[in-house]
MARMI-62377 format. One line per 8 residues: their letters; for each residue x, y, z of N, C-alpha, C. Coordinates in pm, whole numbers, plus 50000, padded with zeros to 5 digits. Example, Ala and Ser with C-alpha at 12.3 -4.5 7.8 and 13.67 -1.06 7.14 Angstrom:
// residues 2
as	51319/49431/50780/51230/49550/50780/51320/49670/50780 | 51285/49775/50708/51367/49894/50714/51290/50003/50787
END
This chain:
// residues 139
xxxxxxxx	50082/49881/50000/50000/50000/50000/50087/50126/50000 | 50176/50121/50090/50305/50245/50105/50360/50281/49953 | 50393/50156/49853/50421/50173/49767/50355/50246/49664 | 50248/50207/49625/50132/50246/49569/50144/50401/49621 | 50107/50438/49709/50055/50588/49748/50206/50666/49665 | 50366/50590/49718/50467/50688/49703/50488/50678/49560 | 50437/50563/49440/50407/50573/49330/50311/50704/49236 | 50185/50697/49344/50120/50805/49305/50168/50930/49298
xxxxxxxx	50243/50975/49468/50297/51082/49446/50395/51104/49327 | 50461/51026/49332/50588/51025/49246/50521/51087/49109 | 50465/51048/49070/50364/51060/48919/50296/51194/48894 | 50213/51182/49021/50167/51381/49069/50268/51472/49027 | 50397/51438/49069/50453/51548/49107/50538/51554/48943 | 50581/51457/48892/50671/51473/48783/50555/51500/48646 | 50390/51483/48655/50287/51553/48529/50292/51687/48648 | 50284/51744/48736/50265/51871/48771/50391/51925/48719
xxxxxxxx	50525/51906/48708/50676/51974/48657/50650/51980/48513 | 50585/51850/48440/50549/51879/48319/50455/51947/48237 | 50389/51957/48295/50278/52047/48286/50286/52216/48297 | 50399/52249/48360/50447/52423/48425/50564/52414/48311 | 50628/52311/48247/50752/52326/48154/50692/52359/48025 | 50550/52322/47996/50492/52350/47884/50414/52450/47880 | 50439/52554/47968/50281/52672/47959/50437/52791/47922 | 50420/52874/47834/50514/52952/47732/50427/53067/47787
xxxxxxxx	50497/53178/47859/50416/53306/47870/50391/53403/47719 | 50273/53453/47744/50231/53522/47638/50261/53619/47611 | 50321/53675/47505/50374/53813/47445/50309/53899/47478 | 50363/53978/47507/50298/54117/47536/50268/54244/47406 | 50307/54209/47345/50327/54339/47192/50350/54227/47037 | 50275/54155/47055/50279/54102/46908/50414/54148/46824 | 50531/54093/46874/50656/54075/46800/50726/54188/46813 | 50653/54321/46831/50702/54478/46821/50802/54492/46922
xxxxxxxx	50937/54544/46897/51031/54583/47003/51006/54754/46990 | 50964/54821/47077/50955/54989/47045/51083/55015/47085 | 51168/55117/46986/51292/55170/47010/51312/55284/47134 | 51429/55228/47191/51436/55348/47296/51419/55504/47311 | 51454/55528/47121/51381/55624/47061/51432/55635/46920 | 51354/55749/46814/51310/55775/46703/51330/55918/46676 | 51325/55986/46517/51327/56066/46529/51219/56126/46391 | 51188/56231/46402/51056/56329/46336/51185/56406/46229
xxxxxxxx	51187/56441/46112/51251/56556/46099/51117/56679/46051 | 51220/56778/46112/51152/56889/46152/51028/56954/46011 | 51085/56919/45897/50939/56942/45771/50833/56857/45783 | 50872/56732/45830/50720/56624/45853/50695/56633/45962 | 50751/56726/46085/50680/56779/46177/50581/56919/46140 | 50659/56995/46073/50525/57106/46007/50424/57016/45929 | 50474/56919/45858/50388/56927/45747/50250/56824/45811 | 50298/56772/45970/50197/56721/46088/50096/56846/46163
xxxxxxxx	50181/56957/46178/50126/57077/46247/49975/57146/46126 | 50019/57117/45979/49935/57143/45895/49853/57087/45838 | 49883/56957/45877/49722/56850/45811/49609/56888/45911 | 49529/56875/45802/49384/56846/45818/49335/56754/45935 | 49237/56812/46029/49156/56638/46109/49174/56582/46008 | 49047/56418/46036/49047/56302/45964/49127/56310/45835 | 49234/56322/45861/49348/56272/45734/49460/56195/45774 | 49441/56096/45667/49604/56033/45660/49681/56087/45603
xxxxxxxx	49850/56054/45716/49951/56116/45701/50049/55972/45605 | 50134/56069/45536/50191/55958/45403/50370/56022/45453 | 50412/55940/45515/50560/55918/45488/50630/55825/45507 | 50656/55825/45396/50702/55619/45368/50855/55633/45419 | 50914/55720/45450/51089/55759/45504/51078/55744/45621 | 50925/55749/45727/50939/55726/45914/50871/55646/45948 | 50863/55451/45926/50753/55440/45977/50720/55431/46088 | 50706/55543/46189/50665/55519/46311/50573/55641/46298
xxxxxxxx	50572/55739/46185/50412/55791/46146/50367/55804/46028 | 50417/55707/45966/50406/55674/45811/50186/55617/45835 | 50120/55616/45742/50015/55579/45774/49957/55599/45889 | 49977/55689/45949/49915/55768/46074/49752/55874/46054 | 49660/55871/46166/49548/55941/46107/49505/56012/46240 | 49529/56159/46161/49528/56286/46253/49380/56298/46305 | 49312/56270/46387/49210/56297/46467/49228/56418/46471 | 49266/56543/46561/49228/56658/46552/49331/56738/46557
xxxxxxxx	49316/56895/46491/49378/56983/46451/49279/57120/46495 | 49334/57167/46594/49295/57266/46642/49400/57388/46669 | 49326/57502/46641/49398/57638/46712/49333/57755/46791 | 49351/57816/46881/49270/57851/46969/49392/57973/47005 | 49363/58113/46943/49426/58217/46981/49549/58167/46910 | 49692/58164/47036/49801/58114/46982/49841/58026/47004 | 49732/57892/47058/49765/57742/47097/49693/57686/46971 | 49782/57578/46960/49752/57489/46863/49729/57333/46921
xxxxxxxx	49658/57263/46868/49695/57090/46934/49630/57061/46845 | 49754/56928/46848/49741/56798/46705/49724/56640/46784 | 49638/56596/46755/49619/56453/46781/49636/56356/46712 | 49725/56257/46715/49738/56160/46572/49712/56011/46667 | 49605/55911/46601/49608/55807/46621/49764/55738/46546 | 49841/55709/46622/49962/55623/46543/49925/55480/46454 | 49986/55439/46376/49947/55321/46328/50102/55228/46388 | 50209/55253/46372/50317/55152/46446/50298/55131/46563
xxxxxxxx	50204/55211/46698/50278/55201/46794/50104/55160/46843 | 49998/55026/46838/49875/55035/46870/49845/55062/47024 | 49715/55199/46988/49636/55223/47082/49737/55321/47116 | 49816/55398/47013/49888/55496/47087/49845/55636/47012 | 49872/55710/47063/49827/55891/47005/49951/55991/47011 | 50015/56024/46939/50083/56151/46931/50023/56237/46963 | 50049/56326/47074/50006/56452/47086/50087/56565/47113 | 50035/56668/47029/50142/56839/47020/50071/56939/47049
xxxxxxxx	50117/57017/47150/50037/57131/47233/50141/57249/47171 | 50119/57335/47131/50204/57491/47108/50138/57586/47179 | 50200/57664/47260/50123/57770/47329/50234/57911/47280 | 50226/57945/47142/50316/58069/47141/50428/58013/46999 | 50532/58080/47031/50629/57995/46944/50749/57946/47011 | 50716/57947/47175/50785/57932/47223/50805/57798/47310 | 50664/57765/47328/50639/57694/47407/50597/57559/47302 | 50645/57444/47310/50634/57328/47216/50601/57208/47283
xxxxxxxx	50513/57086/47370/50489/57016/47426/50467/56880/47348 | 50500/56832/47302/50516/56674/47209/50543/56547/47293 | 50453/56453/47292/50411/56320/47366/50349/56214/47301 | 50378/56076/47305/50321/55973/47280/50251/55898/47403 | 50136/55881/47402/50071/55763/47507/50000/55683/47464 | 49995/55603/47560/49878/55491/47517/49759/55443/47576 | 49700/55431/47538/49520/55380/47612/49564/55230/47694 | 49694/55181/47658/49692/55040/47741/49827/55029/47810
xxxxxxxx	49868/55145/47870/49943/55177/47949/50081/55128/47888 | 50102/55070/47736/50251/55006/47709/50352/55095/47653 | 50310/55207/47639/50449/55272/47540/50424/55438/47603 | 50524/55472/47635/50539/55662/47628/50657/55716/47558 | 50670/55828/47520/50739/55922/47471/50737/56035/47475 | 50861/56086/47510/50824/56238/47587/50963/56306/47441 | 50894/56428/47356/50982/56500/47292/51044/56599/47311 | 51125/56618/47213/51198/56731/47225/51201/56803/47059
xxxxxxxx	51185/56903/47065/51193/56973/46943/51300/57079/46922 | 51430/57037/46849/51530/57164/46814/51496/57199/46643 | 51571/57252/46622/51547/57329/46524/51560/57277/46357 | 51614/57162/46371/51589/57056/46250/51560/56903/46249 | 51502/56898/46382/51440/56725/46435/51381/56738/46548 | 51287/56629/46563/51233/56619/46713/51249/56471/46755 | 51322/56479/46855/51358/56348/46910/51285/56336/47003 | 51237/56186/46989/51145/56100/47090/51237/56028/47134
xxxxxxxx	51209/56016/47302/51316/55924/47407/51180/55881/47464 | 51156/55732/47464/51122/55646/47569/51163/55713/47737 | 50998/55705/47763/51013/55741/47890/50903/55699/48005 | 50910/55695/48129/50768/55669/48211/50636/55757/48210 | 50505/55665/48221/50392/55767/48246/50412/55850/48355 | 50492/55885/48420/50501/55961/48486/50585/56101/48487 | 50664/56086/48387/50740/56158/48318/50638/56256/48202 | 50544/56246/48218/50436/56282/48101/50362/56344/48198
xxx	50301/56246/48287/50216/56322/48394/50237/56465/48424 | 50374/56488/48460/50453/56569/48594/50481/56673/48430 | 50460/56663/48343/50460/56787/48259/50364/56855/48241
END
């Protein structure tokens, strides 16, 4: 009988090890590695500041807003804000606040908490650096 039971265990325990060796955790981003960062040059950043709402954006030279579709384009006095649904980066939105010509605010987020980007705009590129939602927040 002793045998039997330490048989059973024995068996329990080596389909329970086999069983945890075969469960493969699930991807988180369907294959996508997002780069630590990217860069805008500064004419397909105007030529973002000047599209139309509901339009697609066409630049086959960046795709990280190549096929992109500008939700909204607003100006209000001397603030401007641009909203772009991204197409590389899903469930994410570019967004650009101008208050002046001085003031330039550029961000990527996401509705599922996986990707941020906080920019910077000099005078012939805007570089996106990977960064925390909290780093976005606190701006």
């Amino acid at each position: 009988m002793k045998k039997i039971k330490l048989a059973f265990l024995f068996l329990s325990i080596v389909l329970c090890i086999t069983l945890n060796a075969q469960n493969k955790p699930k991807q988180k981003s369907k294959g996508k590695n997002y780069p630590e960062s990217f860069s805008i040059q500064k004419s397909d950043f105007d030529k973002i500041m000047n599209e139309a709402g509901n339009s697609t954006l066409k630049f086959p030279s960046n795709i990280f807003i190549d096929q992109s579709f500008v939700q909204l384009n607003t100006k209000n006095g001397d603030m401007h804000f641009v909203k772009v649904k991204l197409s590389y980066f899903p469930k994410s939105y570019l967004l650009i606040q101008e208050n002046g010509v001085y003031s330039t605010v550029v961000f990527i987020m996401s509705d599922d908490k996986s990707v941020f980007y906080k920019g910077k705009l000099n005078k012939e590129i805007l570089n996106m650096k990977k960064c925390s939602e909290d780093d976005i927040v606190s701006e």
